[in-house]
C-alpha positions as CSV (number, residue, x, y, z in Angstrom):
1,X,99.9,54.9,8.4
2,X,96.5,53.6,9.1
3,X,95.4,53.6,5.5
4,X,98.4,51.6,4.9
5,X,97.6,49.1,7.2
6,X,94.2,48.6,5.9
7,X,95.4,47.9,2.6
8,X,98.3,45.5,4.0
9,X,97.3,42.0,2.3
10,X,94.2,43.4,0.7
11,X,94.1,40.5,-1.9
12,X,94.5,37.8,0.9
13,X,91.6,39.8,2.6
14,X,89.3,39.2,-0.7
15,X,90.5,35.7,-0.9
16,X,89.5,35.1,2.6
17,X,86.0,36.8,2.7
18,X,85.0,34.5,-0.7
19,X,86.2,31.5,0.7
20,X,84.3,32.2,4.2
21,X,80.6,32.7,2.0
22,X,81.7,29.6,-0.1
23,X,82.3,27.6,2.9
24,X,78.9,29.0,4.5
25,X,77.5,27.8,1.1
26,X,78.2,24.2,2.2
27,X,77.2,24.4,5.8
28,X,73.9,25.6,4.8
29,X,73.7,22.9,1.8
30,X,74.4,20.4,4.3
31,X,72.3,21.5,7.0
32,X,69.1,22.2,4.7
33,X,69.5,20.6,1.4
34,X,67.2,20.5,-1.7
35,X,64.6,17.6,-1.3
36,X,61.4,16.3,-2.9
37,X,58.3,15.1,-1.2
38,X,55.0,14.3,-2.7
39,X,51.4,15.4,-1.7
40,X,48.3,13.2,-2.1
41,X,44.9,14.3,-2.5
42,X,45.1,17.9,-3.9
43,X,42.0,18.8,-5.2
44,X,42.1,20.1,-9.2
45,X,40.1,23.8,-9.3
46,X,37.7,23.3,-12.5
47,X,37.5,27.0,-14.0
48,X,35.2,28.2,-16.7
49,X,32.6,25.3,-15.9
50,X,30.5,27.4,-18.3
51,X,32.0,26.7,-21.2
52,X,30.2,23.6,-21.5
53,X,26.8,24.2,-19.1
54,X,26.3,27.5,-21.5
55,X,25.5,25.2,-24.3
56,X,23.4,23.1,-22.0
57,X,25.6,20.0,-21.7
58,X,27.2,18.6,-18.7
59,X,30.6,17.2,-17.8
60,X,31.7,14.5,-15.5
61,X,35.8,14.0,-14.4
62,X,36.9,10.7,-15.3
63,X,39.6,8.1,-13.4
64,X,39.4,10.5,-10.4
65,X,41.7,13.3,-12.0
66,X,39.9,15.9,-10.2
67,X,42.4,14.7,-7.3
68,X,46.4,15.0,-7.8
69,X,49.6,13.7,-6.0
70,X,51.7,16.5,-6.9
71,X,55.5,16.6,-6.4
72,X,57.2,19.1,-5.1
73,X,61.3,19.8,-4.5
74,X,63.0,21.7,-2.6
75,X,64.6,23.1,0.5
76,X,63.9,21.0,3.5
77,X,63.1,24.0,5.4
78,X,60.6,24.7,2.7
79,X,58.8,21.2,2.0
80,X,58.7,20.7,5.7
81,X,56.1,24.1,6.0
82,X,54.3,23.2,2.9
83,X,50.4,21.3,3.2
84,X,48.2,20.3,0.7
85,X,46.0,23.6,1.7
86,X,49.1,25.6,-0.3
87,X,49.0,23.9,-3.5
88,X,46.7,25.1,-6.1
89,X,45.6,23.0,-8.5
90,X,43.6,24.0,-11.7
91,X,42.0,23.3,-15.3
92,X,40.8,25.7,-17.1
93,X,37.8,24.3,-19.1
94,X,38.3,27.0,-21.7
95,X,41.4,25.2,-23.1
96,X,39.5,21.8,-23.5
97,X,40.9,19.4,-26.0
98,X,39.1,17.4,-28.3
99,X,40.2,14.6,-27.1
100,X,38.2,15.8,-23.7
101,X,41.6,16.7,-21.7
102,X,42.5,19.9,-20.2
103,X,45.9,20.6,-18.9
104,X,46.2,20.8,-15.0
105,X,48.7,23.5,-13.7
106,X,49.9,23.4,-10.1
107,X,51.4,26.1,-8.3
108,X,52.0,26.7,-4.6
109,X,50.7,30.1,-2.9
110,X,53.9,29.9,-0.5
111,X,57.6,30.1,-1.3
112,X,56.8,29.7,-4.8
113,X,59.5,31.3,-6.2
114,X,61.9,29.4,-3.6
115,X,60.7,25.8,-4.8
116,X,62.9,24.5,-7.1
117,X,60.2,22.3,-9.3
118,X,56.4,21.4,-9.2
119,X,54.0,18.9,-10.7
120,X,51.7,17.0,-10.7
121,X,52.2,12.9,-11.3
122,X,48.5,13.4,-13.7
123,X,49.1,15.9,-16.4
124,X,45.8,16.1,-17.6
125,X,42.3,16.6,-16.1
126,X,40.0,13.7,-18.2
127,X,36.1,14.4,-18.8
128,X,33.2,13.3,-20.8
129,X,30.7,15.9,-21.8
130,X,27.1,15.1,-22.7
131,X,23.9,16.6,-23.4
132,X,22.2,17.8,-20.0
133,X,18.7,16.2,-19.4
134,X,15.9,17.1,-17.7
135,X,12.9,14.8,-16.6
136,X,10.1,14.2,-13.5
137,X,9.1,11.4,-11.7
138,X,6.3,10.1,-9.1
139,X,7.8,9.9,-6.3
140,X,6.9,6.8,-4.7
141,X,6.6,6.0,-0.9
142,X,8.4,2.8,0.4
143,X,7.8,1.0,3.8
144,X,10.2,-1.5,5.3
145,X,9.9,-3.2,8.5
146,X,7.0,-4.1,10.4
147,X,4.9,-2.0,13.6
148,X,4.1,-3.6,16.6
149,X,1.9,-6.9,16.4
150,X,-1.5,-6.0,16.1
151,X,-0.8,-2.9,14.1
152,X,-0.3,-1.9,10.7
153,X,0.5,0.7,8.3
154,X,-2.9,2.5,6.6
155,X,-2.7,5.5,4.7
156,X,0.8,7.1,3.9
157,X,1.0,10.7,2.3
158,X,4.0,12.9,1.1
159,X,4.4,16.8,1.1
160,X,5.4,16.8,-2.4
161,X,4.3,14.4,-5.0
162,X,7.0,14.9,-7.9
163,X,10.1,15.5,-8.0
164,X,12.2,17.4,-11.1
165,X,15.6,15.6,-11.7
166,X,18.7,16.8,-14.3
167,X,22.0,15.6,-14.8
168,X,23.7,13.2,-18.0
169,X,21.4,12.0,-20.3
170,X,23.2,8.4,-19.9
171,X,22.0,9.0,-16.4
172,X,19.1,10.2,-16.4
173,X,17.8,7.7,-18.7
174,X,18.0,4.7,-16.4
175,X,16.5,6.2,-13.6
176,X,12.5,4.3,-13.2
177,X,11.5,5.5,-9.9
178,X,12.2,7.9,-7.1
179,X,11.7,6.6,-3.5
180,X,11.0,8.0,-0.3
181,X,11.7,4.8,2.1
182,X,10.9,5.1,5.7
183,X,10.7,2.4,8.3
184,X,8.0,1.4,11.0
185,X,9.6,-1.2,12.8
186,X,8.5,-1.7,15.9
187,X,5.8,1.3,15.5
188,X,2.1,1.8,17.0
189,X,1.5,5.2,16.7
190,X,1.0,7.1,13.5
191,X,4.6,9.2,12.4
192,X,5.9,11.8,10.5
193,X,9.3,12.3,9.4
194,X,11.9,13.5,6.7
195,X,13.5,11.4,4.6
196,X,15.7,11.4,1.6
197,X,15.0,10.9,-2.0
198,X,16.3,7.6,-3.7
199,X,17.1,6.9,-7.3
200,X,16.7,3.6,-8.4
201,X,16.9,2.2,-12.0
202,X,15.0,-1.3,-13.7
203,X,17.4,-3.5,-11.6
204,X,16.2,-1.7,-8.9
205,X,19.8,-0.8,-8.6
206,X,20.9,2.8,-6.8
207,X,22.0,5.5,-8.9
208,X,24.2,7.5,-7.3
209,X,25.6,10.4,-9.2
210,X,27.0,14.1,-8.1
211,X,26.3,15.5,-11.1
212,X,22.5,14.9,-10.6
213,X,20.8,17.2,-9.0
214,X,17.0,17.4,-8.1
215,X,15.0,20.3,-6.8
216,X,14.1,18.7,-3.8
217,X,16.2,16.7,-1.7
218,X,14.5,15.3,0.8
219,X,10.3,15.1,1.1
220,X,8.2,14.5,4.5
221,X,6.2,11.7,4.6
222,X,3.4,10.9,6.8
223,X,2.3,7.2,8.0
224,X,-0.7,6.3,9.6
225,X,-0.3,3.3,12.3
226,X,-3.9,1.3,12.7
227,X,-5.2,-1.1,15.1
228,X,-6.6,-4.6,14.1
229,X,-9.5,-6.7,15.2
230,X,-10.3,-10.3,13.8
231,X,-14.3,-10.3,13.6
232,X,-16.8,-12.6,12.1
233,X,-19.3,-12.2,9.2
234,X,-22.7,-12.1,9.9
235,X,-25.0,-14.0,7.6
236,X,-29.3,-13.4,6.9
237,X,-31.2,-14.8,3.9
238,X,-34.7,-13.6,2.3
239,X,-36.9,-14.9,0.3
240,X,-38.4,-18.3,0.0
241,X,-37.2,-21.9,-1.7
242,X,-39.5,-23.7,-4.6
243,X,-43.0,-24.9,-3.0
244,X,-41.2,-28.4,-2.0
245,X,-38.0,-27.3,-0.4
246,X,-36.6,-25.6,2.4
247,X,-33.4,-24.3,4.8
248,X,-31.6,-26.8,6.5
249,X,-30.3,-23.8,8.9
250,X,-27.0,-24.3,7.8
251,X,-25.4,-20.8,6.1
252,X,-21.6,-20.8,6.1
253,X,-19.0,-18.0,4.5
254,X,-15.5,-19.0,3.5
255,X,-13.7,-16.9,4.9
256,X,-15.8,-17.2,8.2
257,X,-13.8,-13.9,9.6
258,X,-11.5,-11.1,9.1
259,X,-9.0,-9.0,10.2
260,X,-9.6,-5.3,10.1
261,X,-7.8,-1.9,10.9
262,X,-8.8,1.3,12.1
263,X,-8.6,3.5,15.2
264,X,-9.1,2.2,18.4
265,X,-12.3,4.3,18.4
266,X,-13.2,3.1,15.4
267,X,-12.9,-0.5,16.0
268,X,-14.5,-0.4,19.7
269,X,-18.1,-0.2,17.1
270,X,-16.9,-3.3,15.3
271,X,-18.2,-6.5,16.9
272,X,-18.9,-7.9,13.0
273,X,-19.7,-7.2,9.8
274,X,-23.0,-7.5,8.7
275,X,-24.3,-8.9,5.2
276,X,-27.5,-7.5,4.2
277,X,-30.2,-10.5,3.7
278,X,-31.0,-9.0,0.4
279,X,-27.2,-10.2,-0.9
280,X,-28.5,-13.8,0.3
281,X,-31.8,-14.4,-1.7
282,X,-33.1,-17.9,-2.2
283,X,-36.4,-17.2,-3.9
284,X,-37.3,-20.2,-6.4
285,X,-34.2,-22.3,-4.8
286,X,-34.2,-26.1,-5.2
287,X,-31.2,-27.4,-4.0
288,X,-28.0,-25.9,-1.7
289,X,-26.8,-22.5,-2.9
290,X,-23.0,-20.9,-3.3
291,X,-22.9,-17.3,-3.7
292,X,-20.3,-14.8,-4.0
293,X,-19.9,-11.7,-2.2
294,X,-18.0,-8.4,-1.5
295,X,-17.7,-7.9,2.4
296,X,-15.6,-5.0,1.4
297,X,-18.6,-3.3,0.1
298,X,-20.2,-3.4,4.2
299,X,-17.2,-2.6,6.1
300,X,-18.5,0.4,8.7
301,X,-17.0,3.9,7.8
302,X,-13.2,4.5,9.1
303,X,-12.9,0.5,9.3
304,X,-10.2,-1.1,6.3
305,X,-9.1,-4.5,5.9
306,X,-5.5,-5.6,7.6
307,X,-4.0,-6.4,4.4
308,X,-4.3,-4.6,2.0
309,X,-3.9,-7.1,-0.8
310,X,-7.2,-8.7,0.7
311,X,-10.1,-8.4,-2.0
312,X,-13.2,-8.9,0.8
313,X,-14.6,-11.9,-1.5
314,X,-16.2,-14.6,0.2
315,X,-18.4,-17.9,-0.9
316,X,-21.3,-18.0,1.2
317,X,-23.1,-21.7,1.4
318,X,-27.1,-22.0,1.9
319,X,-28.3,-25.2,3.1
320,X,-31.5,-25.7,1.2
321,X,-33.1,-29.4,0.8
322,X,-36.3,-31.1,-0.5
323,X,-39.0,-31.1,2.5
324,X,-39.9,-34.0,3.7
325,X,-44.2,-35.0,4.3
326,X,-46.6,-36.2,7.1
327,X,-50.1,-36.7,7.5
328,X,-51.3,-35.5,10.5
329,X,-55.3,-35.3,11.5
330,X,-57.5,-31.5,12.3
331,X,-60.3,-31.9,14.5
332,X,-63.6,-30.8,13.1
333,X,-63.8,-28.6,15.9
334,X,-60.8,-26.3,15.4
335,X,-62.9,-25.0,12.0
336,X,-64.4,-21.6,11.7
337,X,-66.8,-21.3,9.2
338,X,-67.3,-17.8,8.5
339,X,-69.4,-15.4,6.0
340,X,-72.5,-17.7,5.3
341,X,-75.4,-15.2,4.7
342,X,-78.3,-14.6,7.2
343,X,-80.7,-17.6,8.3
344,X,-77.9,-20.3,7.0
345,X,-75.7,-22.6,8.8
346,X,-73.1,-25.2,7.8
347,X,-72.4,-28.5,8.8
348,X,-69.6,-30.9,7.8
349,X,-69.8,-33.9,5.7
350,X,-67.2,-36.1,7.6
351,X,-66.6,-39.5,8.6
352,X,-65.7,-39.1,11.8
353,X,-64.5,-36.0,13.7
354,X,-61.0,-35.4,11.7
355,X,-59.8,-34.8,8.9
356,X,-56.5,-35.8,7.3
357,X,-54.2,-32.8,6.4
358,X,-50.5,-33.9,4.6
359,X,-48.6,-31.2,5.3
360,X,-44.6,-30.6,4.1
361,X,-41.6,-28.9,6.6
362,X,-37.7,-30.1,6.9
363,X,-37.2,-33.1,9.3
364,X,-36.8,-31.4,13.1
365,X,-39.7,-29.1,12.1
366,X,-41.8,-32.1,11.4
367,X,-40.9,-33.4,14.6
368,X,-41.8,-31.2,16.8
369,X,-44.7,-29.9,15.2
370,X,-48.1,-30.4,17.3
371,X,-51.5,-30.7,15.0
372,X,-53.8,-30.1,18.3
373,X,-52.7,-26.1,18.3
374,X,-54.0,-26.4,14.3
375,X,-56.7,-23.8,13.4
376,X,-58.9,-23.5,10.5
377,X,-60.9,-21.3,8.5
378,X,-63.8,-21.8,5.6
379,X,-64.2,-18.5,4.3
380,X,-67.8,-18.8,2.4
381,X,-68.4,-15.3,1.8
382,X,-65.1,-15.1,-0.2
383,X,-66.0,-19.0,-1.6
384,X,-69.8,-17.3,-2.8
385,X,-67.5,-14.1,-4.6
386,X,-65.4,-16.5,-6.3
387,X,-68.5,-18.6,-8.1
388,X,-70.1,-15.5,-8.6
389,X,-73.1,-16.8,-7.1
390,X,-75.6,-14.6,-6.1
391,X,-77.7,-16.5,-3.4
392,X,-77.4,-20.0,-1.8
393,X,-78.5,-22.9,-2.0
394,X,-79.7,-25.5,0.7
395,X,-77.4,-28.1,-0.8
396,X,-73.9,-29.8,-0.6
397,X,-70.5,-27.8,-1.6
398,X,-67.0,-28.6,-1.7
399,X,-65.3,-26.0,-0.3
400,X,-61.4,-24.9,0.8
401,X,-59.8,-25.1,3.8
402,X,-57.1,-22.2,4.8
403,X,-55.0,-23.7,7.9
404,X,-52.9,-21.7,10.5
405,X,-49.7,-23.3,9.6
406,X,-46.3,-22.6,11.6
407,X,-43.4,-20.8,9.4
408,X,-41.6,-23.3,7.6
409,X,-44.5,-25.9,7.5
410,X,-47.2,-26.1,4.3
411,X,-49.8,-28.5,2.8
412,X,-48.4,-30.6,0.3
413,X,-51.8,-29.8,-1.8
414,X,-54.5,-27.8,-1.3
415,X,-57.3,-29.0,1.4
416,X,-61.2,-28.7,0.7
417,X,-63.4,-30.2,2.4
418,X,-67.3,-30.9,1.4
419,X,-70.2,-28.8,4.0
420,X,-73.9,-29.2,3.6
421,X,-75.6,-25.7,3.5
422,X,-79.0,-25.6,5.1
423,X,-81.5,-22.9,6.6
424,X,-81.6,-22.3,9.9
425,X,-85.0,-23.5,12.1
426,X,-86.6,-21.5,14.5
């Protein structure tokens, strides 16, 4: 009877069990229906990179198609779980075309058999390939800004001198120097510090490039920070002018001063810098003198000029000028007459108790020289040696005259003056 009962309208009972699933179909249809969203930014795997570095060549992505927008349909329940983190983008380099384009294939590593399509809006990965090349360069310190006035930069050393660079030969063939650039603004103490490693090309341009790489990143560099001083030049001369000219005193350098660096410990022994008079030699000299010299050849140990472009040369003016003359009088009495031989004496055949002597020295010498400190000497002796005489004789000879003359002052010509020779009496 049961049985019976259960089989009562058993096609009605079918009809009704397919029409309730077909009807929960559409609910669920409605309620979560088949969508498509897109997803910027995915990043494209590269596989098999060595397919090209094996043969020594390099590749660079072109038009950004290392990064996708993929897009993706399906269930709304689906696309609203899905991230960029569960697409998987990749090229596989070993399926390269000649044309330089490699096939990207997307897939998702969730629901991927529930998703009804997905792809990417760029169907292609582009690159260029080139010959990989290798080259080193100087690398060259650069300083920018200014330290604290009254300081500046002195000696600057790196870690590492060179640096070994490789990436595409279109690249690395523009590259002219490697920097390491650190400031010192506002500085006055020495530093040390880490800095990265610049590529510039001719234009001085930056080359920026990811597929360079260099075997050294970054470099420390070290920068000395020195004191400065402003101090004069110190000026001597030697030697002596031609017979009728003399210094007028005035000795002048052009630059007068400079300004020098160095530690404070250094610079506290600095008060000038000294020429040697030997530079400044006026032996012979008739007239003013220029002369250049090299102060940078007499700066003190530790001690450097401020700027470093300065070359130290400087033109150094002598005063020199024809002497001018006077006749002044010698009393009789302020000469010596020495070396007569035994049982002689001398007297002098004068009119009068002077003698005139004309005597040569620049102007204020001349002025304030005083003839009544003169002293004389008649050397006879020395006279006798000279004439090669043997004895003497009770006569008349004309004899020179060597005068105690103050520096800077001469005769104008030689004096001699004329002594009669007789024997002593009893």
């Amino acid at each position: 009877m049961e049985k019976n009962n259960l089989m009562k309208n058993f096609g009605l009972k079918i009809l009704a069990l397919i029409f309730a699933f077909g009807l929960w179909l559409v609910v669920v249809n409605i309620s979560d229906p088949v969508a498509t969203t897109t997803i910027s930014g995915v990043p494209v795997e590269i596989l098999n990179e060595d397919e090209i570095t094996g043969q020594g060549k390099i590749y660079e992505v072109l038009e950004g198609t290392d990064s996708i927008t993929v897009s993706v349909s399906a269930k709304r329940t689906i696309l609203d779980s899905l991230t960029r983190e569960n697409i998987k983008a990749t090229a596989d380099l070993e399926n390269l075309n000649e044309d330089g384009t490699v096939r990207i294939r997307v897939e998702s590593n969730r629901y991927n058999e529930t998703i009804d399509s997905i792809k990417s809006k760029t169907e292609y990965l582009k690159v260029s390939i080139e010959e990989m090349e290798k080259s080193q360069f100087v690398i060259t310190p650069v300083i920018t800004g200014e330290p604290v006035d009254g300081y500046v930069v002195g000696n600057i050393s790196l870690d590492e001198n060179v640096v070994r660079v490789s990436g595409p030969e279109s690249v690395i063939s523009k590259i002219r120097k490697v920097v390491a650039e650190v400031s010192v603004s506002n500085m006055s103490n020495n530093m040390r510090t880490s800095v990265e490693l610049k590529l510039y090309d001719g234009q001085d341009a930056l080359i920026e490039n990811k597929n360079i790489t260099k075997n050294i990143g970054n470099v420390n560099i070290s920068v000395e920070i020195l004191e400065t001083k402003e101090v004069p030049v110190k000026l001597s001369v030697s030697g002596t002018p031609a017979a009728e000219y003399g210094l007028t005193g005035v000795i002048t350098s052009n630059p007068a001063s400079f300004l020098i660096a160095g530690s404070p410990s250094a610079l506290a022994k600095v008060s000038e810098i000294e020429i040697p008079e030997s530079e400044l030699n006026v032996d012979g000299a008739e007239g003013e003198m220029n002369m250049a010299v090299n102060v940078g050849e007499y700066l003190p140990d530790g001690i450097r000029f401020a700027d470093e472009e300065e070359t130290g040369k400087i033109i150094v003016t002598i005063g020199i000028a024809p002497k001018e003359t006077k006749t002044v009088e010698i009393s009789k009495n302020a000469v010596t007459i020495a070396g007569l031989p035994d049982g002689y004496e001398a007297s002098f055949m004068l009119v009068g108790d002077t003698m005139p002597l004309e005597i040569m020295a620049m102007p204020e010498q001349l002025e304030a020289f005083d003839a009544s400190d003169l002293k004389a000497l008649i050397d006879f002796k020395a006279y006798m040696e000279e004439k090669e005489m043997k004895k003497v004789n009770t006569t008349t000879y004309s004899v020179p005259v060597s005068i105690e003359l103050p520096e800077g002052i001469t005769l104008k010509n030689p004096i001699t003056i004329t002594i009669k020779i007789s024997e002593k009496k009893d």
